[in-house]
N, C-alpha and C positions, 0 to 999 in steps of 0.2 A: 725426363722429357714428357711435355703434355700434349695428348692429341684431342681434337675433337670430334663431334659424333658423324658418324654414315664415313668411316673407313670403313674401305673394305676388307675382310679378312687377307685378302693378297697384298694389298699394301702394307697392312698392319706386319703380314709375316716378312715381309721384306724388309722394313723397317729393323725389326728383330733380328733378321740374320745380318744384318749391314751395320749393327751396334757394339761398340767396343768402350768396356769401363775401366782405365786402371787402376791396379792396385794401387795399395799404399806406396809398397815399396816402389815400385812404375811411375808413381805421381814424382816421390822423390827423385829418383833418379832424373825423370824428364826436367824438373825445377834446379837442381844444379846443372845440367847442361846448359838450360836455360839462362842461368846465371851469369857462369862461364862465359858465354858470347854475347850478353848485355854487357861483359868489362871487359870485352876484347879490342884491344885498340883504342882508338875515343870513339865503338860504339857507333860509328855513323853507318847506316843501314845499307845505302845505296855504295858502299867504297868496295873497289873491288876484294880487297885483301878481307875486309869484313865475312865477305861474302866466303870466302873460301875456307876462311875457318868454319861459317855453318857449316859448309858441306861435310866438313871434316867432324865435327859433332855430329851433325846428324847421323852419320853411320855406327855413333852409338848411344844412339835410341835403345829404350828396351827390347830385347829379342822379339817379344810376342807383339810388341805396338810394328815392327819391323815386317815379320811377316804378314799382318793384318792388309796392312799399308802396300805390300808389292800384292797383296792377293787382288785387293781394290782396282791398284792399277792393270791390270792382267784383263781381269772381268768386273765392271763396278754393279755387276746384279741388274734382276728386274727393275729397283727402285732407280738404282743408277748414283745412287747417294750412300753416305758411310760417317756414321755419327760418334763421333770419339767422346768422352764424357770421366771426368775427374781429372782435367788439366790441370795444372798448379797454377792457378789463375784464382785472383781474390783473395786467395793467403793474405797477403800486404793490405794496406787501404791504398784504393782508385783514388787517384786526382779525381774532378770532377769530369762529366761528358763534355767534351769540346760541341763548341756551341757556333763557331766559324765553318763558313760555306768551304769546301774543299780540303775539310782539315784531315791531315796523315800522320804518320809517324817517320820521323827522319831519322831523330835517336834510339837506339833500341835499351827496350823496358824489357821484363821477362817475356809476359803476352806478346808482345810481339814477337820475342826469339821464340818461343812457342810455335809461334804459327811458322817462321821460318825453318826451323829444325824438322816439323813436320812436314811442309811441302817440298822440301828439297829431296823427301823418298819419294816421292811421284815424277818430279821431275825439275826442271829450272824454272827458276823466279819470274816473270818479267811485269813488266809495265808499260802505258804509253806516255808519250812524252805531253798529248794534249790532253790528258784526262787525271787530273788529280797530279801536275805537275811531274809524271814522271816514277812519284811514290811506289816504292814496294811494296809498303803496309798501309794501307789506307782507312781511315776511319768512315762508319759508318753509321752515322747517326743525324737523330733529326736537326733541323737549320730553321729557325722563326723565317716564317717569310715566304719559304719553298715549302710549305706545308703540302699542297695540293700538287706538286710538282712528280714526273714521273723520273724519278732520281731517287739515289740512296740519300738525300738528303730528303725525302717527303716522308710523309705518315699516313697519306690515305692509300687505297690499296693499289697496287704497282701492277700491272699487267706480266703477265705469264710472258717470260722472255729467255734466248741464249747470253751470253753476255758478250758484249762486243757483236752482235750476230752480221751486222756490218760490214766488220772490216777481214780480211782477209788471213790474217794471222789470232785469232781470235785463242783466247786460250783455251786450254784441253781441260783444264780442271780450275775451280775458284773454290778457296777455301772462306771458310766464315768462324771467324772464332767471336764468343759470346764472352765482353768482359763484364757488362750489366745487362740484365734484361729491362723491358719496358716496366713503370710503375704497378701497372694492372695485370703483367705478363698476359698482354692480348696481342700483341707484334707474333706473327708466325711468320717463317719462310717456308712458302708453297712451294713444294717440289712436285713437279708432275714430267713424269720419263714415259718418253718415246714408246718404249719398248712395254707400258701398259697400257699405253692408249691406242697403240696402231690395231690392237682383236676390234676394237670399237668403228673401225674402216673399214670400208670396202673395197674392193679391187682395184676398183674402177678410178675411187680415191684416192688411193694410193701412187696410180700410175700418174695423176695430173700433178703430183705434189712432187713426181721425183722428175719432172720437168720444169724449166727453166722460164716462171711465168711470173714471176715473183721479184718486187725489188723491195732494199730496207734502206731508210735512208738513215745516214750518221746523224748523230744530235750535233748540235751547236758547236761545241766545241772540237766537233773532226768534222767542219768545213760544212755544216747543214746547209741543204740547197743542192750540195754536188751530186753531179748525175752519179747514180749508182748502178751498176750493170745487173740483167736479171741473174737468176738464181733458181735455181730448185731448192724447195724446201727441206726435201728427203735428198740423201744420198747413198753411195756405198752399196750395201747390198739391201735387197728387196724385202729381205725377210730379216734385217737387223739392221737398219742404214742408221744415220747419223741423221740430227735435226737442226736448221738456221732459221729459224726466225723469232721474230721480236712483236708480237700484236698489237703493241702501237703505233712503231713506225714499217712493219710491213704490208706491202701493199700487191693484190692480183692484181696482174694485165687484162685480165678480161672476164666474165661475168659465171664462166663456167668456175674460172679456178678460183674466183671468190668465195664462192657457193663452197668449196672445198674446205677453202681455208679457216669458214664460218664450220664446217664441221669437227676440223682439225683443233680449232679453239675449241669446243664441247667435250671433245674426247681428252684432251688435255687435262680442262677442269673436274670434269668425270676422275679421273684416275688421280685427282692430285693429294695429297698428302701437308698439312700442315706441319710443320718443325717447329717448335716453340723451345730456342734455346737459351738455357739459363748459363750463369756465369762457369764456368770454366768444360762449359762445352762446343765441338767446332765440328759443324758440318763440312765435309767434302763433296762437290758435287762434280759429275761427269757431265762438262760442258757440250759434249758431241751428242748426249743421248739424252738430259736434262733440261727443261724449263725451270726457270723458280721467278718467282713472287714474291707480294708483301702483304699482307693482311692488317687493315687496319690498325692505329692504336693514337692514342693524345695524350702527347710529350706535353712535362710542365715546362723545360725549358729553366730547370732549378737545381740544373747539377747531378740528378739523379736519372737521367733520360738513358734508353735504351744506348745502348754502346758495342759493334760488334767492329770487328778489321779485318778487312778482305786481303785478300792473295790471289795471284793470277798465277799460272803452270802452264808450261808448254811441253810437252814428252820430247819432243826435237829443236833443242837450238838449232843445229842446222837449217832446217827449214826456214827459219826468218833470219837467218843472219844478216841479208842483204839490208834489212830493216833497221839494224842493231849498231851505232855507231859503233866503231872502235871495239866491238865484241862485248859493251856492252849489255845490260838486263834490258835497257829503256829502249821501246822500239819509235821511231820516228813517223 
């Protein structure tokens, strides 16, 4: 993994304690499991029976990739992020980068059982039904056209955001698995956590931010325009809370807690961290205590363009089941 200059030694070491490389023998083992549930059934990712055989593979995962994975979820660190590195990914030759707006993965490939055998130790799958049709594994790569767009389909740089910070069931964790990197390896995902930008606030700011001053409005596709009820930014406890927001589409109610939230974006940036992940590595990030981003890069749009597939986690189905048709992954 490559970083860039002016980290600071606290990120850098967090970085370092939040990094897991498999062995050889780990790599294998994870690649025929992988396998295994790529020819399970016919393979259709979103079927429930699919589904339940990951789960059932996934409980055997490497030991040590096992423990790493529940320590994560327990406590995901200062960074708040956990970089896994020697997936059995690229072995094969990649088709090329899908080059269509909204493209996912329906059938499962290994990369993709990959990512599913891993996120099912943190916890369940989900997805929404308006954003990427619904998709478990979703592609995430650049789209001619939405170049300049703030979406995983753009390439200029992406504002510092929760995912989903919007809506109500938002997931706990998004996984990012790297099946190509960018041409130039200059695409990074900015990780900037909570928990090293809040020393950079003051008191004073912190208490307007865990008040309810704030709205985010959904994009386009989850009904943009609809009234969005306020929000605090901060939650939980005072001295470790959890963060919502999205610094494109959140917006202060009034002039003090803008001022805030202009500070909250600096310390964000301050503390953040470039990821620059190459082929068969996949960042975990702790969506209650994480921001991420996109830093620059220019796709040729030749088959070789940056290629990663995301995963949504929720720690408790329970808690959205009302969401969830038929008990379903896909929330409505």
């Amino acid at each position: 993994m490559k970083t860039v200059q002016h980290v600071t030694p606290s990120v850098r070491a967090a970085l370092d304690l939040h990094r897991h490389e498999l062995s050889g023998a780990e790599r294998s083992a994870v690649r025929s499991l992988a396998e295994q549930l790529a020819s399970l059934g016919g393979g259709l990712i979103e079927d429930g029976a699919w589904l339940d055989g990951a789960r059932r593979l996934s409980c055997s995962l490497p030991p040590r990739l096992l423990e790493v994975l529940r320590a994560f979820r327990h406590d995901p660190g200062e960074l708040g992020a956990l970089l896994l590195a020697g997936l059995p990914i690229g072995e094969d030759p990649l088709p090329p980068t899908p080059v269509e707006p909204d493209s996912v993965e329906r059938v499962a490939t290994v990369p993709a059982s990959v990512s599913v055998l891993i996120g099912l130790q943190l916890g369940e799958l989900v997805a929404y039904r308006q954003e990427k049709s619904g998709a478990l594994v979703q592609n995430v790569v650049p789209v001619r056209g939405l170049e300049g767009s703030q979406s995983n389909a753009g390439s200029v740089p992406l504002e510092y955001h929760v995912e989903n910070a919007f809506h109500p069931c938002r997931p706990d964790f998004v996984g990012l698995t790297c099946l190509r990197a960018d041409h130039e390896s200059n695409a990074g995902t900015l990780v900037a956590s909570v928990r090293l930008a809040l020393p950079r606030l003051d008191a004073s700011d912190r208490e307007v931010l865990h008040q309810a001053r704030f709205t985010t409005s959904p994009p386009p596709s989850f009904d943009a325009g609809a009234t969005t009820p306020a929000h605090p930014v901060l939650d939980g406890s005072p001295e470790d809370p959890n963060v919502c927001v999205d610094f494109h589409v959140t917006e202060a109610l009034d002039e003090e807690a803008r001022e805030v939230l202009e500070r909250l974006r600096g310390a964000m940036a301050a503390s953040a961290l470039p990821v620059r992940l190459a082929t068969g590595e996949m960042v975990l990030l702790d969506n209650r205590v994480v921001l991420h981003g996109r830093s620059p890069f220019t796709p040729r749009y030749d088959g070789g363009d940056r290629w990663l597939q995301r995963i949504f986690i929720h720690l408790d189905n329970r808690r959205n089941r009302v969401h969830r048709a038929g008990g379903g992954a896909v929330l409505d």
